[in-house]
C-alpha positions as CSV (number, residue, x, y, z in Angstrom):
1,X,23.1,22.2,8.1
2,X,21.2,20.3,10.8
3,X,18.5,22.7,10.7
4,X,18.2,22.5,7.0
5,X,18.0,18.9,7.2
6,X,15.2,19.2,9.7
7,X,13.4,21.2,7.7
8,X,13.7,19.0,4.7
9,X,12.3,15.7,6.8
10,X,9.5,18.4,7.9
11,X,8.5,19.1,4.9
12,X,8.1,15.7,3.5
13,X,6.3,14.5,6.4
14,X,3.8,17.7,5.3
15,X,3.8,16.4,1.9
16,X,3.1,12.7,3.1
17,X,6.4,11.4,1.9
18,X,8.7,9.8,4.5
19,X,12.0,11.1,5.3
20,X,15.0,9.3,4.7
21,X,15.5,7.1,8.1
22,X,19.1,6.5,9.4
23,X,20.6,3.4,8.4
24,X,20.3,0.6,11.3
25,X,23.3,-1.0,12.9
26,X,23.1,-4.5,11.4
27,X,23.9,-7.1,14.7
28,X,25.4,-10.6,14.9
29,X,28.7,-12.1,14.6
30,X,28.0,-12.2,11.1
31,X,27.5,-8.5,10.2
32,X,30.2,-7.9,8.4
33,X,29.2,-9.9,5.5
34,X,26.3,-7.7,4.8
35,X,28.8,-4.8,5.1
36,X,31.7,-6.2,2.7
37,X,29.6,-7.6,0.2
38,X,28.1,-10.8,1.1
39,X,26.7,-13.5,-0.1
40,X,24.6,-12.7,2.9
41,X,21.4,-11.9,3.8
42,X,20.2,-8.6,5.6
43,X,16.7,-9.0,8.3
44,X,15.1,-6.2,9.5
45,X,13.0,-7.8,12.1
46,X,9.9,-5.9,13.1
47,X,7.1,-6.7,15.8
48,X,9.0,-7.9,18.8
49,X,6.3,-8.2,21.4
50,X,9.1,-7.1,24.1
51,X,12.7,-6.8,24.4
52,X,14.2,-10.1,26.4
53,X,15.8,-12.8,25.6
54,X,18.0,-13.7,22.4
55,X,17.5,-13.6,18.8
56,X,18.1,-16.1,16.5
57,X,18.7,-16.8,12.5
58,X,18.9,-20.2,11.1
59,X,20.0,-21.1,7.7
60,X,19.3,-24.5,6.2
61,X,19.4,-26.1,2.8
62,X,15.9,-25.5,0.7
63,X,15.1,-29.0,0.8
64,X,11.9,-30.2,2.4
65,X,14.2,-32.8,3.9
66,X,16.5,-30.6,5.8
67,X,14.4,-27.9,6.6
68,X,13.7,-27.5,10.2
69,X,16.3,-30.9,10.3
70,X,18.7,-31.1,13.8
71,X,21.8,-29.1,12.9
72,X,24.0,-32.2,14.3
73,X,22.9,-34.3,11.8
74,X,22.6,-31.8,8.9
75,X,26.5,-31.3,9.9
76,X,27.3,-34.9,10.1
77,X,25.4,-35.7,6.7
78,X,27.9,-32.5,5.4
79,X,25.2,-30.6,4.7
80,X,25.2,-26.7,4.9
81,X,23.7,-24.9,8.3
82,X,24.4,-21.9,10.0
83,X,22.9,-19.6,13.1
84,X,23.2,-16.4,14.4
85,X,21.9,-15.7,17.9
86,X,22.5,-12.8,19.9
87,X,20.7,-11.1,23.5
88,X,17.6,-8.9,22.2
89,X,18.5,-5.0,21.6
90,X,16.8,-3.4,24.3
91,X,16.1,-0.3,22.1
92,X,16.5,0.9,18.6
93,X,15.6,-1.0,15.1
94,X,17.0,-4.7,14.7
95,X,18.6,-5.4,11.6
96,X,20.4,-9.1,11.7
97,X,22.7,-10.4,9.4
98,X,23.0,-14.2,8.6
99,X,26.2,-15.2,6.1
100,X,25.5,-18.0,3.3
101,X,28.3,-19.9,1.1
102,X,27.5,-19.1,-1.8
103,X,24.4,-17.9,-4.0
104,X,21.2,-19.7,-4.1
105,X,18.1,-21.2,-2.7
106,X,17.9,-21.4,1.0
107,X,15.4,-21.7,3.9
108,X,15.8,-19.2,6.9
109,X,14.1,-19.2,10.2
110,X,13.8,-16.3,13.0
111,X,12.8,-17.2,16.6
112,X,12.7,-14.5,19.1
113,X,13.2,-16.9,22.2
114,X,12.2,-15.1,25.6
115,X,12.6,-16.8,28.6
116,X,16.7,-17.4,26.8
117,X,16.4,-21.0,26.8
118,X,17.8,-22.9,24.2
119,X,14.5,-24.6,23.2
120,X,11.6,-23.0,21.4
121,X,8.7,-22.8,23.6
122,X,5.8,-22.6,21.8
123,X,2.9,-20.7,24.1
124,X,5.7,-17.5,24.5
125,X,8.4,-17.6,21.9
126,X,8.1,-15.8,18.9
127,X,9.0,-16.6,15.2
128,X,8.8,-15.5,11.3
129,X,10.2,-16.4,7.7
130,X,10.4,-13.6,4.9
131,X,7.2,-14.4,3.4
132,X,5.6,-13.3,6.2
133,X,2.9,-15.6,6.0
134,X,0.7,-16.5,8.8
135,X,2.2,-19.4,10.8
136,X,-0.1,-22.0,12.1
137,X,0.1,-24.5,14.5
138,X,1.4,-27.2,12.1
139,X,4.7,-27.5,11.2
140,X,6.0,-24.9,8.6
141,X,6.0,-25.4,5.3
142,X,9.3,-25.2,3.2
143,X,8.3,-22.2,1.0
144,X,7.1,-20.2,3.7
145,X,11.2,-20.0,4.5
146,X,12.5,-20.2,0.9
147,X,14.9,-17.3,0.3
148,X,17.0,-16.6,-3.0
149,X,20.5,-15.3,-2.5
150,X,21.8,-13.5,-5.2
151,X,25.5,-12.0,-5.5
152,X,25.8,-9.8,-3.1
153,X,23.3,-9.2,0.1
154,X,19.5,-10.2,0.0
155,X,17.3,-7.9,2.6
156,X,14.5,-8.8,3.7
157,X,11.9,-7.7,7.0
158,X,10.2,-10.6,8.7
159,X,7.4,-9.6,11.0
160,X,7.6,-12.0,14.4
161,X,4.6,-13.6,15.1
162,X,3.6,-15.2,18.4
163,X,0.6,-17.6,19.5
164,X,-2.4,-15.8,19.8
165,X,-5.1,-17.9,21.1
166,X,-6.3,-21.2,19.6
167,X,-6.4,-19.7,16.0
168,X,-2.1,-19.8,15.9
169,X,0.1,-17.4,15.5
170,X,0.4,-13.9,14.1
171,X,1.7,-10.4,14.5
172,X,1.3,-8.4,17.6
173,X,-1.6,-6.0,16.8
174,X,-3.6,-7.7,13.9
């Protein structure tokens, strides 16, 4: 059988059509919500420009006002916030999962932190949102992190990004 199966992913690769990959271990202490059902929301996170450090999902409300807002005081206010952080995989694909209440609008944040201090630092630390677009040196806007959650699990693949000079940040290799 495993021959077969070799054969198969051969010949679609002759054919130009890719073989079926093997499903990633999705990582965090919140995976099993993307396994049972959710609401949740899958990452595939792609473009690491190396493997140290810790990983890190944040969830906040979709509001312009709470985005990016100090977890203390979105707590304290009784607002909804969540984050998953685990040490970096040092091989294999990443696939995160980040839990969410219930369906709906919210506003999720990676950050690939390097050095594994608790505080973004901004000339080595990478980050991403799932619209994957370019991230300047400004603050980030709201719908750049704007996710819908339906019933059910949301995945999504954020590319990390990381400064690159004085024209801001962007994926390894572009």
């Amino acid at each position: 059988m495993r021959k077969f199966l070799a054969g198969v992913a051969a010949l679609l690769a002759v054919i130009g059509l890719p073989a079926v990959a093997q499903a990633a271990q999705v990582l965090g202490s919140d995976a099993a919500a993307c396994s049972t059902g959710g609401p949740a929301i899958r990452v595939n996170v792609e473009g690491l420009k190396d493997r140290t450090g810790e990983l890190k999902l944040e969830l906040y409300p979709a509001t312009e006002a709470d985005f990016l807002k100090d977890d203390r005081d979105l707590i304290k206010e009784g607002k909804f916030f969540r984050r998953v952080r685990l040490p970096t995989p040092q091989s294999g694909p990443i696939t995160l999962c980040i839990r969410v209440p219930t369906p709906g609008a919210y506003a999720l944040l990676f950050t690939h932190n390097r050095d594994g201090k608790n505080k973004f630092n901004f000339w080595s630390d990478g980050a991403g949102f799932a619209s994957n677009i370019k991230l300047g040196r400004t603050r980030p806007k709201l719908e750049m992190a704007r996710i819908v959650v339906p019933e059910g699990v949301v995945t999504t693949t954020i590319h990390a990004q990381y400064l690159r000079g004085l024209g801001g940040f962007g994926p390894i290799g572009s």
